[in-house]
C-alpha positions as CSV (number, residue, x, y, z in Angstrom):
1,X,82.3,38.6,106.6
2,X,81.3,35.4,105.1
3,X,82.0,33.2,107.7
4,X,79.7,30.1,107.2
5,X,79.0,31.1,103.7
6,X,79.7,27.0,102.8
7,X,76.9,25.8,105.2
8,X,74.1,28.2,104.0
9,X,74.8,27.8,99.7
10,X,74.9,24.0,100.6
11,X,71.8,24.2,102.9
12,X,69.8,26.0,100.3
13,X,70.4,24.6,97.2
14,X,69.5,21.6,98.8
15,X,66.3,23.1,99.9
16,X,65.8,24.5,96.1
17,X,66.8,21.4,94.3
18,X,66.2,19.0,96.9
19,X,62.0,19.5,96.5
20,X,60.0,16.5,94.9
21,X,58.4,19.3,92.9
22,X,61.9,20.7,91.6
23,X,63.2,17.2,90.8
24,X,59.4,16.4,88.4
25,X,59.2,19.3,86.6
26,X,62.7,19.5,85.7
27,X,63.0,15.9,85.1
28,X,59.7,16.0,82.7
29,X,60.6,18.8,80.3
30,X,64.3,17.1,80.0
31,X,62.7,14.0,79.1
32,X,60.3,16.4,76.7
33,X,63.2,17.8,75.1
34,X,65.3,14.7,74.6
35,X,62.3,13.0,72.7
36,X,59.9,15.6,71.1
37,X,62.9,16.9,68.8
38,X,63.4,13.3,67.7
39,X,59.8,12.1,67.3
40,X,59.5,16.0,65.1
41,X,62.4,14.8,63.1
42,X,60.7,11.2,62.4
43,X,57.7,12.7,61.0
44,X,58.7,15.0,59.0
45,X,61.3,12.3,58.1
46,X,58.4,10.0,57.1
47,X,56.1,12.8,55.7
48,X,58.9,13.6,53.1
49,X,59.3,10.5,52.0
50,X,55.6,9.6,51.9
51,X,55.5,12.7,49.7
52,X,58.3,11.3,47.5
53,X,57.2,7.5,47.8
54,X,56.6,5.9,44.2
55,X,53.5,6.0,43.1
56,X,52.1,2.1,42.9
57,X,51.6,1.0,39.1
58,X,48.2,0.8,37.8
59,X,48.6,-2.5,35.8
60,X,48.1,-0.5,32.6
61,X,50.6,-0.1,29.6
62,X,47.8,1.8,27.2
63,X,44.8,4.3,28.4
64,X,42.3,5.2,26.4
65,X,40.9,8.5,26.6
66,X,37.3,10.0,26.1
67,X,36.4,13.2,26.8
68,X,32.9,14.6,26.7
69,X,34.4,18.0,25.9
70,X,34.8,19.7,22.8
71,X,38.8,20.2,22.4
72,X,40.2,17.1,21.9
73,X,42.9,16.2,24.6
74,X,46.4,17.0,24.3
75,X,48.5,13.9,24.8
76,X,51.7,15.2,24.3
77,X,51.6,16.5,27.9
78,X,52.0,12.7,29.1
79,X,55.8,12.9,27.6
80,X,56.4,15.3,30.5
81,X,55.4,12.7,33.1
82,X,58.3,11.5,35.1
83,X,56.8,8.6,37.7
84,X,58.6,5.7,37.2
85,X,55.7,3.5,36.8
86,X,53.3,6.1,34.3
87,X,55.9,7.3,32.0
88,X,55.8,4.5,29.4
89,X,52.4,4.4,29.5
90,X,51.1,4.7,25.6
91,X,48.3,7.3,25.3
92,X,45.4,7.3,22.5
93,X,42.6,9.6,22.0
94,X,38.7,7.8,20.8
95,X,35.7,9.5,19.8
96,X,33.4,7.4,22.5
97,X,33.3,4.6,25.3
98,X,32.1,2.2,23.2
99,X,34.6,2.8,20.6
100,X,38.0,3.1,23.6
101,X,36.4,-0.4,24.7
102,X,37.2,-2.0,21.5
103,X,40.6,-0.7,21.1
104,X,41.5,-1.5,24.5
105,X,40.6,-5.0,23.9
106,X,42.5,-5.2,20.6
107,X,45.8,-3.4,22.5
108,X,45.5,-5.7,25.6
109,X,46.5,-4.4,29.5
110,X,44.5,-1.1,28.7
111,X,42.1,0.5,30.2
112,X,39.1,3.7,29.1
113,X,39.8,6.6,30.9
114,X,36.8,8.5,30.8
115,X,36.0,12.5,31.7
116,X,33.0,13.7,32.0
117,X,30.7,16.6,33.5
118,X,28.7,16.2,36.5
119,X,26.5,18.4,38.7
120,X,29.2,21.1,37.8
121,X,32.3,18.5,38.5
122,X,34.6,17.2,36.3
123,X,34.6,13.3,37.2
124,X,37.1,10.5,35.4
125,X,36.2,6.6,35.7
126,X,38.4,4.4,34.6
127,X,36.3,1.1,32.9
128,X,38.0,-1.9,32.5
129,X,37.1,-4.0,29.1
130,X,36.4,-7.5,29.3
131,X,39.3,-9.4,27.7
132,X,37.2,-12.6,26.3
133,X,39.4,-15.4,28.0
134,X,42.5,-13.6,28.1
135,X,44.1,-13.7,31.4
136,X,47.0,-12.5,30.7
137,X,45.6,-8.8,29.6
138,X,43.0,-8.6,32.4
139,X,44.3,-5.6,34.9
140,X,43.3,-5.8,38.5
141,X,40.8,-3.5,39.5
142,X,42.5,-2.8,42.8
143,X,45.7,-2.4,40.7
144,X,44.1,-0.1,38.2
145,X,42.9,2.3,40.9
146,X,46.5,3.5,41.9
147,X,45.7,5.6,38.5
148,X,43.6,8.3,40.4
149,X,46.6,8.6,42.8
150,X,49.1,9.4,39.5
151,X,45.8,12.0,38.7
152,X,46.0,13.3,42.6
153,X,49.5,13.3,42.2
154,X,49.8,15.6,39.0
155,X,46.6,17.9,38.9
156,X,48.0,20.7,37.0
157,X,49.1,17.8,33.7
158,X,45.3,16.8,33.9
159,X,43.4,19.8,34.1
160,X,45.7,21.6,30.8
161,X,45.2,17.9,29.4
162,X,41.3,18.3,28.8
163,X,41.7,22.5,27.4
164,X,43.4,20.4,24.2
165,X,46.0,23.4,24.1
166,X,49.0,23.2,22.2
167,X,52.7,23.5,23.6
168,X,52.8,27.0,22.2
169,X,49.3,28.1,23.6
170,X,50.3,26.2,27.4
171,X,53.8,28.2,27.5
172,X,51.4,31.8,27.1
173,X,49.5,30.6,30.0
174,X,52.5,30.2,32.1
175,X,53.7,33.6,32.8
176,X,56.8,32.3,35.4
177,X,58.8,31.0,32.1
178,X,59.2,34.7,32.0
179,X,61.0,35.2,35.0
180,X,64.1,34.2,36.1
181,X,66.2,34.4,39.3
182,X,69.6,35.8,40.1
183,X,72.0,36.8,42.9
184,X,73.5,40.3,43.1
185,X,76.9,38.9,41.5
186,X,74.8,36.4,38.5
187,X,72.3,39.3,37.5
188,X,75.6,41.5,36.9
189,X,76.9,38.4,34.9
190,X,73.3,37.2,33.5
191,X,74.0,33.9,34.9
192,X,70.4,32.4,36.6
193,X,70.3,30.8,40.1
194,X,69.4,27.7,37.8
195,X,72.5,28.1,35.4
196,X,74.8,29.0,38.4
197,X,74.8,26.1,41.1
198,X,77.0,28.7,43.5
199,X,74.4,31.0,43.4
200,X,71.7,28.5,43.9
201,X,74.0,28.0,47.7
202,X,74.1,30.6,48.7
203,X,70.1,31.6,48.2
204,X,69.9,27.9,50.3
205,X,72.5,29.4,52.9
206,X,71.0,33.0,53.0
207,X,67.3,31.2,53.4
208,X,69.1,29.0,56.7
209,X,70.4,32.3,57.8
210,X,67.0,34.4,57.8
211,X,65.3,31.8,59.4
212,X,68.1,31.7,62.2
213,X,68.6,35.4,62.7
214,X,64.3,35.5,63.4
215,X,64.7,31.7,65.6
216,X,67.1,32.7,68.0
217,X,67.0,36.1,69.0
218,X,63.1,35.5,69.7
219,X,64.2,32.7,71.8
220,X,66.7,33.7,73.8
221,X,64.9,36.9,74.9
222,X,61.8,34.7,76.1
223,X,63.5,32.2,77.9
224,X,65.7,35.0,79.8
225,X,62.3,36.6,80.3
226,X,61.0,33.3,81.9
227,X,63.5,32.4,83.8
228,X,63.7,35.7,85.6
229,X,59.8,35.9,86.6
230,X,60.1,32.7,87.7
231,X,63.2,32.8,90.0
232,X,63.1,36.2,90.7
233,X,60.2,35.8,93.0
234,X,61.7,32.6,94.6
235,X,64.9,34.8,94.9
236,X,63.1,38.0,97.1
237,X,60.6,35.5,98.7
238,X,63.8,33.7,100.2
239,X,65.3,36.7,101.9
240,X,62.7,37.4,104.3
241,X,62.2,33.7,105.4
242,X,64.3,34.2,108.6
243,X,63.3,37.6,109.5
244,X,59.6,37.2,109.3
245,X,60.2,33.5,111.0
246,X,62.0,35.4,113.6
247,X,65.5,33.4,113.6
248,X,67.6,36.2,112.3
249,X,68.1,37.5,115.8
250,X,69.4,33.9,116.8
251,X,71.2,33.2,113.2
252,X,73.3,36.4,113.1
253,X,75.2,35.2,116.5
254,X,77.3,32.5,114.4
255,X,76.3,34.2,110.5
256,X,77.6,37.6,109.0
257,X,74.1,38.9,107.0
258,X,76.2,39.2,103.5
259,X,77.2,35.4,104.2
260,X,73.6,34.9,103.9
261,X,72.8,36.3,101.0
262,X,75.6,35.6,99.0
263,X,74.6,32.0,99.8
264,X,70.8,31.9,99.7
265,X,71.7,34.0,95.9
266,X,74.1,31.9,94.5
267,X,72.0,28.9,95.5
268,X,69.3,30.3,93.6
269,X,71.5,31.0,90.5
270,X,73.0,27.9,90.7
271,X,69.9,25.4,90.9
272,X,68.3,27.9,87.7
273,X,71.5,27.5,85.8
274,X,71.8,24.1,86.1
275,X,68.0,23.1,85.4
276,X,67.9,25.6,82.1
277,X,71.4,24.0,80.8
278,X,70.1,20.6,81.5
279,X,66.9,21.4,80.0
280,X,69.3,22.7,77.1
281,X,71.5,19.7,76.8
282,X,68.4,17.7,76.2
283,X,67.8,19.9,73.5
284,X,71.0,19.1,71.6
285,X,70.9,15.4,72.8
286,X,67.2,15.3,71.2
287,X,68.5,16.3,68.1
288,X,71.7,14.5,67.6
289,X,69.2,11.2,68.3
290,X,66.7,12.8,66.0
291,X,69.4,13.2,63.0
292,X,70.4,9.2,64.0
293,X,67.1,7.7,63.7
294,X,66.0,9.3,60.8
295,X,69.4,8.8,58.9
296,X,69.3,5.2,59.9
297,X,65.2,5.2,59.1
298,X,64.8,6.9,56.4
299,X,67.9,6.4,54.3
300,X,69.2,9.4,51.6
301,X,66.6,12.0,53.8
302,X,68.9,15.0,54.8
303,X,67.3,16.8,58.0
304,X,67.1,20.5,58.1
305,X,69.8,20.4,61.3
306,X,71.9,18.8,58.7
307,X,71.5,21.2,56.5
308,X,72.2,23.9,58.6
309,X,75.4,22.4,60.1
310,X,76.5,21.7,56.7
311,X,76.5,25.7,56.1
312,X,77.4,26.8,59.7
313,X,81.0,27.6,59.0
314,X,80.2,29.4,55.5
315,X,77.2,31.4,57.6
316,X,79.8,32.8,59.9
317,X,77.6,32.0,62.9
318,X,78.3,29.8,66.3
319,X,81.7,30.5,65.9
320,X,83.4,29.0,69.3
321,X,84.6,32.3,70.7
322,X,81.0,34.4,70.3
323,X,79.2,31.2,71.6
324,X,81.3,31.2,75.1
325,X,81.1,34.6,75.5
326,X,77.2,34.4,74.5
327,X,77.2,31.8,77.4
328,X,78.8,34.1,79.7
329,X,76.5,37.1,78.9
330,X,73.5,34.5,79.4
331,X,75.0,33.7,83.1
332,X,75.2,37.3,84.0
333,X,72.3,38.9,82.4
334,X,70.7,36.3,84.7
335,X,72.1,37.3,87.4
336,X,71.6,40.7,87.0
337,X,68.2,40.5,87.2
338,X,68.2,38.3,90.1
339,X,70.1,41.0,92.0
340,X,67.7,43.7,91.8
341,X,65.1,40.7,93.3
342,X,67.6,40.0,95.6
343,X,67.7,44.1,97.0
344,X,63.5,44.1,97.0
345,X,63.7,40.7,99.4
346,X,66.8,42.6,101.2
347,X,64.4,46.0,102.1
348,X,61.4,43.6,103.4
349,X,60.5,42.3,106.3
350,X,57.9,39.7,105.2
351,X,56.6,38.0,101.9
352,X,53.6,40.9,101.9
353,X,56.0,43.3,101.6
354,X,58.2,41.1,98.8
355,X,55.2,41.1,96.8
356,X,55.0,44.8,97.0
357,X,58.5,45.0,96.7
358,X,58.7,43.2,93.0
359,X,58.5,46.0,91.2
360,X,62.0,46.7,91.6
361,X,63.2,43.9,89.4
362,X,59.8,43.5,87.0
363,X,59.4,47.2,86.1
364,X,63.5,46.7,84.9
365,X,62.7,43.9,83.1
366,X,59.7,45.0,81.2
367,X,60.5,48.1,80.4
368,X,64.1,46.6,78.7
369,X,62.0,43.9,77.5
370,X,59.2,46.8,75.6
371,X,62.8,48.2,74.8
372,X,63.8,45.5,72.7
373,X,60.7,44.8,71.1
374,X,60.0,48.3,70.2
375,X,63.9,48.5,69.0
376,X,63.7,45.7,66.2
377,X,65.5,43.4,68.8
378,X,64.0,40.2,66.9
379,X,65.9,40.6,64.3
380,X,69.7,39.8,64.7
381,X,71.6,43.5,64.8
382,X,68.0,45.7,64.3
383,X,68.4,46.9,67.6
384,X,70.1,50.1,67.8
385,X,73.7,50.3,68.9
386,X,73.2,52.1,72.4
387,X,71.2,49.4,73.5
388,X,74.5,46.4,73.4
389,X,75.9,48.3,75.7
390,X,73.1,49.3,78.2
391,X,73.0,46.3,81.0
392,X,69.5,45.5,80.8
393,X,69.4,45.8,77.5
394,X,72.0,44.0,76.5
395,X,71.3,41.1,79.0
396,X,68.3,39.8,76.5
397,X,69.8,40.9,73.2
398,X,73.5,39.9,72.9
399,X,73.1,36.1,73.6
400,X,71.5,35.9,70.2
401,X,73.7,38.5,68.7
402,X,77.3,36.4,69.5
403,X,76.0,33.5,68.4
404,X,74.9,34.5,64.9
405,X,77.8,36.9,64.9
406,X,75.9,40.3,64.5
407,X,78.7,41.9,66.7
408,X,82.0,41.7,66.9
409,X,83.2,39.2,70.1
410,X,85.5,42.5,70.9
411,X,81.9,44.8,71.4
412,X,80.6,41.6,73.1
413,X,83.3,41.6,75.8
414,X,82.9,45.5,76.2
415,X,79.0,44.8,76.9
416,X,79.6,42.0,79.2
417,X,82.1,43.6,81.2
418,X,79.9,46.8,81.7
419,X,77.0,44.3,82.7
420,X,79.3,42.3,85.2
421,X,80.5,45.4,86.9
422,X,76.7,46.8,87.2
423,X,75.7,43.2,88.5
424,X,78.5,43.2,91.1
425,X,77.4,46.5,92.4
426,X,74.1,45.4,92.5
427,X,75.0,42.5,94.9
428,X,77.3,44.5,97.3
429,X,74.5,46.7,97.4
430,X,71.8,43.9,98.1
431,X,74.4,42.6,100.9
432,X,74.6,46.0,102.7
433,X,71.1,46.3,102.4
434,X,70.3,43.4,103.7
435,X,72.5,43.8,106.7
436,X,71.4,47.4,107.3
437,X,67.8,45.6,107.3
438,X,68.5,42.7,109.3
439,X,66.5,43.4,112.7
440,X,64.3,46.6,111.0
441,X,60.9,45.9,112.4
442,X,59.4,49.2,111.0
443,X,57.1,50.5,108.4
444,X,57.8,49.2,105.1
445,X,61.1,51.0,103.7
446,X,60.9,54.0,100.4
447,X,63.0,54.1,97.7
448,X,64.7,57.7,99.4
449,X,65.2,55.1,103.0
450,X,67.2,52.6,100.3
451,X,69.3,55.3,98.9
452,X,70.2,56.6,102.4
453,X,71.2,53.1,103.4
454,X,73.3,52.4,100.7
455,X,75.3,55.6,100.8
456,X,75.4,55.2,104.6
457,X,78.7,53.3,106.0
């Protein structure tokens, strides 16, 4: 039955993987996925640290401040400040330029810091008094203009600076000092998340989680949805190219017709496997050199995939035994589809009637797809039990589930053995099919024709 089975998988994977076109795209989105993770990782690598990057001193070790408002300023905000450059920085309050000039001048390496009202803005200039000689207590003015970065840097100090409120009168306006925050276990024990640094975990490990069990399941179900559009039509298209060519009367001389499509199938899986686990291994690759360079780049920063693996084994999730199964259920819900693509190429006789044909593998697919949707399926374990163990169903859902370990690996070998038997069937069937189909030269087959030839011997 599948004598010369070798020579046609052989022939047409090389025909599927052997294309210029094949080789380029595949080769470009590896290369994308080996470098954008890295070059995402570097930025936000460098963003952080710009955020965090010490403010340049401002030359200054006493500022003088004016304010054209009413309430005087409250300068015992500034012991609050924590830049390493401001926070020795010796604060005084004057009644006018002229008089924070004079001062300044007496105090040496000062400078007026002066807020005023303009065109309904509130503008601060920083003026610089002229030290009579004194080298030594002249400040920069380049140097004194990292002072509006400290401002940039610490709005909220500046803006409560110029209301002149008192400690007692700021803490009223503050209503989150009347809140507090606690896990299930701290609230029964009045311990905060800041008091308890276990709690404060696992809110960090419950955040990681969340953002996971939304990530993946999303994911998974789109590239599964992808990936069977795309080779389910290169899958049909490829059963009729000896029939409508005409060489199936010669071909079946030396080839059984199950021979053929086991080959031209598996050929088909094959090549899509092996481009979507590349494309995956780039993945991984791109973030492993991501977490290098910016470790080695941007010393004491600790990556979010760092983070995460740090926590993996307290989350529960990627646990070696649900991920290979996962894998598994990947493979086959794959090939599931690709079987019902495989009967709608078997029934025609040319690529018109393929195209008419793809409704026996897309209507499947959408319908599961509006299934899981519908069913809460991008959430990890919203779906609704019945559908882990409905093959089409579970083809885009447990994937995502295994891995975050939603269900049990024992439900998840129940499901995949129900799929694999369905997707076996489905095979045999496309096989007989095609065989029963091999020479038809009729009108284009119905669904009731189909049925009859499957049940027929």
């Amino acid at each position: 039955m599948f004598r010369n089975f070798g020579k046609v998988f052989a022939f047409s994977i090389h025909n599927q993987m052997g294309s210029k076109g094949f080789k380029a795209f595949t080769i470009t989105l590896a290369l994308l996925f080996l470098i954008v993770p890295a070059i995402v990782m570097m930025l936000l690598a460098g963003k952080q640290e710009e955020e965090e990057k010490t403010i340049e001193s401002c030359g200054a070790e006493n500022v003088f401040i004016v304010s054209d408002y009413e309430a005087v300023p409250n300068l015992l905000l500034f012991h609050e400040v924590t830049e390493e450059n401001y926070k020795e920085i010796r604060y005084k309050n004057a009644d006018s330029v002229d008089a924070a000039l004079e001062s300044a001048k007496a105090a040496g390496k000062a400078f007026v810091l002066h807020f005023y009202l303009e065109e309904d803005y509130i503008r601060a200039d920083i003026i610089l008094p002229e030290m009579d000689g004194r080298e030594e207590d002249v400040i920069d003015p380049a140097t004194a203009k990292n002072y509006f970065a400290f401002m940039e840097a610490n709005p909220t100090l500046f803006s409560l600076l110029l209301t002149g409120l008192n400690q007692s009168e700021i803490m009223g306006l503050m209503p989150g000092n009347g809140y507090s925050t606690y896990t299930e276990s701290g609230y029964a024990a009045g311990i905060t998340i800041e008091e308890d640094k276990q709690g404060a975990d696992e809110l960090i490990r419950d955040s990681v989680l969340e953002v996971f069990q939304m990530i993946l399941p999303y994911f998974t179900i789109m590239l599964l949805y992808f990936l069977i559009l795309s080779y389910g039509n290169a899958t049909a298209q490829s059963m009729v190219i000896e029939k409508e060519s005409k060489l199936m009367d010669t071909m079946l001389i030396s080839l059984h017709p199950e021979a053929m499509v086991a080959g031209k199938f598996l050929a088909i899986v094959c090549s899509g496997l092996l481009q979507v686990f590349g494309w995956l291994l780039s993945i991984v690759v791109g973030m492993f050199a991501g977490v290098k360079l910016t470790e080695a780049t941007h010393p004491g920063y600790e990556s979010p995939i760092t983070v995460f693996f740090s926590f993996m084994n307290e989350l529960g999730i990627f646990q070696p035994v649900h991920v290979i199964i996962g894998m598994l259920f990947l493979v086959v819900g794959f090939v599931l589809y690709l079987s019902l693509a495989t009967i709608a190429g078997s029934i025609s006789s040319n690529r018109e009637e393929v195209a008419g044909q793809s409704s026996l593998y897309v209507m499947p697919l959408l319908a599961a797809f509006m299934l899981v949707m519908m069913g809460g399926g991008l959430t990890a374990g919203g779906a609704p039990l019945w559908m882990d163990y409905i093959p089409f169903t579970a083809a885009l859902l447990m994937p995502s589930q295994l891995a975050l370990g939603t269900v049990t690996a024992a439900t998840g070998l129940v499901s995949l053995l129900i799929t694999l038997a369905l997707t076996l069937l489905l095979v045999i069937t496309a096989g007989r099919l095609y065989k029963a189909m091999s020479l038809y030269k009729g009108n284009k087959v119905k669904l009731a024709d189909v049925l009859r030839l499957v049940r027929a011997k």
